[in-house]
C-alpha positions as CSV (number, residue, x, y, z in Angstrom):
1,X,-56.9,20.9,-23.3
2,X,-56.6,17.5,-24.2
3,X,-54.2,15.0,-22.0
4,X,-53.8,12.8,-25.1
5,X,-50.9,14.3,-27.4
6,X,-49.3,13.4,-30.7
7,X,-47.0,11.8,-29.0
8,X,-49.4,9.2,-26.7
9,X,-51.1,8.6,-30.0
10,X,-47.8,7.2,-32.3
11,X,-47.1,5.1,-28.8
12,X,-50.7,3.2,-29.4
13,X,-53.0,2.2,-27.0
14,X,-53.7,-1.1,-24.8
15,X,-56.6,-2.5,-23.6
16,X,-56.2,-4.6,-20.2
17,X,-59.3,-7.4,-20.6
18,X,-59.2,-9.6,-17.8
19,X,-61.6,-11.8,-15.3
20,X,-60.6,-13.2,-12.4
21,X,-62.4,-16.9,-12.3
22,X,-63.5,-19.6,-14.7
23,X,-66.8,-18.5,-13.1
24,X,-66.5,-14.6,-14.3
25,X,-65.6,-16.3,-17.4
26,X,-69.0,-18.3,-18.1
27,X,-71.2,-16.0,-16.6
28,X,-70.1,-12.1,-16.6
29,X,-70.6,-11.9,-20.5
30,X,-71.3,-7.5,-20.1
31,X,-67.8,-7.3,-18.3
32,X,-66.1,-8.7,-20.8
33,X,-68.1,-7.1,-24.0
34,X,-67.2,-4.0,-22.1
35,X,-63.6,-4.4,-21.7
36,X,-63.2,-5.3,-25.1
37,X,-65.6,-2.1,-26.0
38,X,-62.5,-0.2,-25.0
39,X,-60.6,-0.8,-27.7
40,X,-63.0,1.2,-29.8
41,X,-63.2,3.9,-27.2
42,X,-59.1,4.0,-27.8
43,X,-60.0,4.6,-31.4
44,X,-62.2,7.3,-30.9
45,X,-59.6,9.1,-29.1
46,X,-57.4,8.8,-31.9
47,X,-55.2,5.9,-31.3
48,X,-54.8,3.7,-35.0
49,X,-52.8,0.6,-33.4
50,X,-54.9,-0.8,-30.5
51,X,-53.5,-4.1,-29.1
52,X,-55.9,-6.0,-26.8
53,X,-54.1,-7.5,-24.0
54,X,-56.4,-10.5,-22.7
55,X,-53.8,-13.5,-21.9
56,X,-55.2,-12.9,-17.8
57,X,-58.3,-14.0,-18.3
58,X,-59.7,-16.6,-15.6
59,X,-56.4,-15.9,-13.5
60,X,-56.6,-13.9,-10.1
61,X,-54.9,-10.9,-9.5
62,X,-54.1,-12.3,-5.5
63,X,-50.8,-14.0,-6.3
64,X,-51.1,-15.3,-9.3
65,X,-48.7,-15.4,-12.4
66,X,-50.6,-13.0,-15.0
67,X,-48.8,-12.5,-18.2
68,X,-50.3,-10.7,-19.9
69,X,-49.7,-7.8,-17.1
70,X,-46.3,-8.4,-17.5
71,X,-46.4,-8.3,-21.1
72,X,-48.3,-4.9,-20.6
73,X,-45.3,-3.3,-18.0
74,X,-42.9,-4.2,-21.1
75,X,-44.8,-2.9,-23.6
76,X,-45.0,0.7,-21.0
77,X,-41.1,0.0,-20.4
78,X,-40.3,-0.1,-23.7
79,X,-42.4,3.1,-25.0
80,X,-44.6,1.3,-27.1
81,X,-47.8,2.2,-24.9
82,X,-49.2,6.0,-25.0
83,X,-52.3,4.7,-23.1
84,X,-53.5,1.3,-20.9
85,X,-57.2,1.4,-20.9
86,X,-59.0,-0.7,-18.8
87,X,-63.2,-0.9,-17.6
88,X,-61.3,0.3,-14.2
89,X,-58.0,1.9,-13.3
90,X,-58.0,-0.4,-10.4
91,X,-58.5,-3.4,-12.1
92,X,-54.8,-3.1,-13.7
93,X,-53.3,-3.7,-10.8
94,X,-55.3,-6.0,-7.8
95,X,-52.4,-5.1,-5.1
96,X,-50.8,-2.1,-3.9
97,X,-47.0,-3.4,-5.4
98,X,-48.5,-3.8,-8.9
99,X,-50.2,-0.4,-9.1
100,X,-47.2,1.7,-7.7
101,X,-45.5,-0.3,-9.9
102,X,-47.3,0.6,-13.0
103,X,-47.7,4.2,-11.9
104,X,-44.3,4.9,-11.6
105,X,-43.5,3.0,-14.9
106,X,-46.5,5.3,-16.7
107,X,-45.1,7.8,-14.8
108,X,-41.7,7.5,-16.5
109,X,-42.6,7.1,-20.0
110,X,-45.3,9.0,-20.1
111,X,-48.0,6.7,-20.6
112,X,-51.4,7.8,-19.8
113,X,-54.0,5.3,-18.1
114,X,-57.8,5.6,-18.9
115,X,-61.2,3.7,-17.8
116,X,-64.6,4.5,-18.6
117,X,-64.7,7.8,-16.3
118,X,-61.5,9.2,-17.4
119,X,-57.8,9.6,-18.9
120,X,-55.4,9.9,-15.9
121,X,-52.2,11.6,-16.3
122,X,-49.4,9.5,-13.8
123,X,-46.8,12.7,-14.7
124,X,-48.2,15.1,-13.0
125,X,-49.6,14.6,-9.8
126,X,-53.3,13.1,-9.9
127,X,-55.6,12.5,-6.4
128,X,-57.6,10.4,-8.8
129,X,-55.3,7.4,-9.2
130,X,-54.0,7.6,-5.5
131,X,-58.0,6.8,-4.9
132,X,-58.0,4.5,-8.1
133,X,-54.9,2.6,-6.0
134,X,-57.0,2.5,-2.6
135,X,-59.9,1.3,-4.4
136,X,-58.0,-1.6,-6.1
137,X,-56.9,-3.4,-2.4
């Protein structure tokens, strides 16, 4: 049975794009091509509205400002996302705060997260993103 319902599909799906450093930037060309890939894996689940989220790019997840995961924790807040893809799970979220944080707001909503291994389902209880979480520190 398929986690991704009718439902998580009307929502639409966002892809997280990000790279910590000017460096990354310049030189990690695949990471990026992948993280963008995803929005084509979101249409092949199904999802017709994709919004790439990519305003974090060259900004560290240690501390810094990052809008564009803020504009992301809206758009879960507000019910507009059915799914957050991202190359990772634990890139979303590079401390523990921001990832309990968007677990419980995907968790709330109903808003699945997915990465290249798999769609993770916060609202029922999933070992896989409590490792995703230890993974991200």
């Amino acid at each position: 049975m398929s986690k991704i319902t009718p439902d998580h599909l009307a929502r639409g799906a966002f892809v997280y794009v990000r790279q910590s450093t000017q460096d990354q930037l310049l030189h990690n060309h695949e990471s990026r091509r992948r993280q963008y890939a995803l929005a084509d894996r979101a249409r092949a689940l199904g999802f017709s509205s994709v919004e790439v989220v990519d305003d974090d790019l060259g900004r560290s997840g240690g501390g810094a400002k990052r809008p564009g995961f803020e504009r992301l924790l809206v758009s879960i807040c507000e019910g507009r996302a059915g799914m957050v893809l991202a190359v990772e799970a634990s890139r979303l979220a590079r401390n523990g705060r921001d990832w309990h944080t968007l677990l419980e707001f995907c968790g709330l909503v109903g808003c699945l997260l997915a990465d290249e291994d798999g769609v993770y389902d916060q609202s029922c209880w999933c070992p896989h993103l409590i490792a995703l979480g230890a993974k991200s520190r």
